[in-house]
C-alpha positions, 0 to 999 in steps of 0.5 A, a space after each residue: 406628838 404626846 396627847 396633849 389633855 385638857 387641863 394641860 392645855 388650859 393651864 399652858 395656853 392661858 399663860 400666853 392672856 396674862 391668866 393671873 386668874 388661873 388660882 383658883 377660879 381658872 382652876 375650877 374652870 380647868 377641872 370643869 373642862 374635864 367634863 361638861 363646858 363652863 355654863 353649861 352643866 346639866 340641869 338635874 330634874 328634882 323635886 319641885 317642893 324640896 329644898 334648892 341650896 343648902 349652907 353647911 356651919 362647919 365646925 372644925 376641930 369638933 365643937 362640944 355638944 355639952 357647951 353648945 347643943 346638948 346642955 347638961 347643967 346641974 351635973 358633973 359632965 358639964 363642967 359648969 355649963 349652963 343652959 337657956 329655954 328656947 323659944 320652943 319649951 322644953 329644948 334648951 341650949 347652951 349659954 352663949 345662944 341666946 340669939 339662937 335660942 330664939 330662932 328654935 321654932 325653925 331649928 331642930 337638933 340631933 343629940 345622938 350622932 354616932 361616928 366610928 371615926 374619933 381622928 380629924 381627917 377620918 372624921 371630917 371625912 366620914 361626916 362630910 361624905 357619909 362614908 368611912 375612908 376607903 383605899 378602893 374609892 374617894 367619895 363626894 362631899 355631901 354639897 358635891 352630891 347636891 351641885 351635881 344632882 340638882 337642876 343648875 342651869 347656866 353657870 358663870 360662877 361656880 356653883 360650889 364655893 368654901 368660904 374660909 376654907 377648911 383643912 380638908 374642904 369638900 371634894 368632887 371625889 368619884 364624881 369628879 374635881 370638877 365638883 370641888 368646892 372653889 375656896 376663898 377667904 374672908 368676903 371682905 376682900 375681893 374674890 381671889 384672881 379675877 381682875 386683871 392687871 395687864 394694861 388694856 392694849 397689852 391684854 388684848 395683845 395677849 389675847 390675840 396671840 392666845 387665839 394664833 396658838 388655838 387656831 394653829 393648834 386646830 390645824 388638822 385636829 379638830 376632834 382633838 379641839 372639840 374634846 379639849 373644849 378649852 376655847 370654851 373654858 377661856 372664853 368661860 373664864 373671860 366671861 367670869 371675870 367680868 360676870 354681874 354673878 361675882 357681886 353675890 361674894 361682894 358683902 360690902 353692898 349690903 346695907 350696914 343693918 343687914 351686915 351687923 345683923 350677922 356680926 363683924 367677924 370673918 365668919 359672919 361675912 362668910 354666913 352673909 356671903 353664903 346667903 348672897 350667893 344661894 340668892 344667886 343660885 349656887 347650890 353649896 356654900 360651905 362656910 368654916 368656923 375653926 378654933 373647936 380643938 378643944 383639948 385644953 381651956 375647952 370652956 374658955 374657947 367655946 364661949 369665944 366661938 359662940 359669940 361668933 357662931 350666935 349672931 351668925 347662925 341666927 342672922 342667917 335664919 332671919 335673913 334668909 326666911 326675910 327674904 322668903 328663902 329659908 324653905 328652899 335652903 337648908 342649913 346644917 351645922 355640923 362638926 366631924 365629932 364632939 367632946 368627951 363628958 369627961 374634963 381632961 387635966 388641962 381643963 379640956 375635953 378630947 374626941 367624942 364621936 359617940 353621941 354629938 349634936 349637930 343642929 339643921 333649919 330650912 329646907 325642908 326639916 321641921 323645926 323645933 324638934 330634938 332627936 336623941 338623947 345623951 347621958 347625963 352622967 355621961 356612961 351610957 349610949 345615947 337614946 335613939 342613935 342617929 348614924 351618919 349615913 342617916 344623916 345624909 340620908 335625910 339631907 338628900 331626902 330633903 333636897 329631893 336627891 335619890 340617896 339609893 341612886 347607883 353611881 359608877 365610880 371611874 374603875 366601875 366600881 358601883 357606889 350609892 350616895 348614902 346607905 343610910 336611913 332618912 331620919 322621918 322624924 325631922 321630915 315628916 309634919 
């Protein structure tokens, strides 16, 4: 007989239970088995003092600084653009912040990110990861870095989640699929593929034939069963399926105060959702906001995001610190670049990796602060560059995660998880 794999297994036996739930939590479930059992991942030995879960704002599309985090008001790059004090004087920030602006004593910016990729996937890539694509090696997303290195304990829900997935979501890359990212959409429905539709008895009929397949599987290749560990990764899914955990994606139990507090909008669910779920230990929630493709009516399309972005973003700040949770979560909202200084034809601005803003709270990062500086009139470098290897540099310094630690990747190949710089200014009091 041809070797039968894991996944393989997992994916044709469950079949036989009536697993609608296989897309996607018996996906994860699946990858899952390729390594460690369900509910059993390693716990990690990190920091007790650093941040324990971090949220990542993705911005898709590639928001514009000058409309957003980096104001220029008064002069030719901004088109118009205005900007508004914050509550630390002296930072300012675009108009359509206003919620924001008012949290800036938690908030720090970083004005001058620098990325050598200006193309959507290469650049998503670059930011998500903190390296630049390579043919040799596909690198783990910065949340799959966290999940695997921090002390998670027993896990019924997966530890990694993408709401409102994006086009290129985060991956397990040399570490394994297993740390990808499980995606769902909008939390105002039910999290996809957990319930099952059998009737009881029938159910339970399925089941049953399921535990003849595995037992006659088992006859003479209990090695073989112990190494594929899919009677744990069904009993794992049965458990998940009716697992209390899977109320933390349920946003409709919140009190209605808290949910206005994030706005009626899919992305603000998503925010509130991500602070249910870091509440229920998950490590990394990803949370997608997209519309920043900015290369025509780019003033009009900004000040549409913002009014989504504002009472999210603010909402998550006040929420999580309500709840005693802000210093041991670390938000970052982020793009894979920004917008040129210049307005193209069509009222637009096209990709600017050079000089972009991205802003962090929580977790470990002083608030309050601003790194970098941009032209104003748009012609030369930014001051005080920030790379993006830097970045998560400082995102792993922050979560207590060794950034100089050596992996293996499957062909041998031996890969740091950043070769950057922690940026000591937002680190250090």
């Amino acid at each position: 007989m041809e070797p039968l794999g894991r996944r393989h297994f997992i994916r044709t036996t469950a079949t036989l239970a009536g697993a609608t739930w296989l897309t996607p939590i018996g996906q994860w479930l699946a990858r899952a088995a390729d390594g460690e059992a369900p509910g059993a991942l390693a716990p990690k030995a990190t920091d007790a003092s650093a941040a324990q879960s971090v949220i990542v704002l993705w911005m898709q599309g590639g928001p514009s600084q000058l409309e957003s985090f980096d104001p220029h008001e008064g002069f030719k790059i901004a088109g118009g653009t205005t900007k508004i004090q914050t509550s630390v004087k002296g930072i300012y920030l675009a108009s359509g912040l206003e919620q924001l602006a008012e949290e800036m004593g938690s908030v720090s910016l970083i004005r001058s990110m620098m990325s050598k990729e200006g193309d959507h996937e290469r650049g998503t890539y670059n930011i998500k990861t903190g390296f630049r694509p390579d043919p040799t090696v596909i690198h783990p997303s910065l949340g799959a870095v966290a999940c695997h290195e921090l002390a998670i304990g027993r896990a019924e829900i997966p530890r990694h989640v993408s709401i409102l997935s994006s086009q290129w979501p985060a991956r397990g890359g040399y570490l394994g699929d297993k740390w990808d990212a499980f995606l769902m959409d909008d939390p105002a429905g039910p999290v996809p593929d957990t319930k099952s539709y059998l009737p009881q008895d029938r159910e339970k009929r399925r089941l049953e034939g399921l535990n003849f397949v595995e037992q006659s599987f088992a006859k003479g290749r209990s090695k073989r069963v112990e190494e594929t560990l899919h009677r744990e990764t069904i009993r794992g899914a049965l458990k998940m399926m009716t697992s209390e955990q899977l109320k933390a994606f349920d946003v409709s139990l919140e009190p209605q105060s808290v949910r206005d507090l994030y706005g009626d909008t899919a992305f603000g669910r998503g925010c509130l959702a991500a602070r249910r779920l870091v509440e229920a230990g998950v490590r990394c929630v990803e949370v997608n906001l997209g519309g920043w493709d900015t290369h025509a009516n780019n003033h009009q399309f900004c000040a549409a995001n913002l009014k989504i972005l504002d009472p999210a973003f603010s909402g998550l700040l006040r929420d999580l610190r309500q709840r005693k949770l802000l210093d041991k979560t670390l938000v970052i909202c982020m793009g894979e670049f920004g917008r040129t200084p210049s307005i193209n034809p069509t009222g637009g601005r096209d990709h600017w990796p050079s000089g972009f803003s991205i802003a962090l709270a929580g977790g470990g990062i002083q608030g309050g602060r601003v790194i970098g500086e941009t032209d104003p009139e748009g012609k030369d470098e930014p001051k005080k560059q920030v790379k993006v290897a830097d970045l998560h540099s400082t995102v792993f310094e922050a979560l207590g995660i060794d950034h100089k630690k050596v992996n293996q990747t499957p062909i041998g190949r031996t890969v740091k998880f950043s070769e950057g710089d922690p940026v000591r200014a937002l680190l250090d009091a």
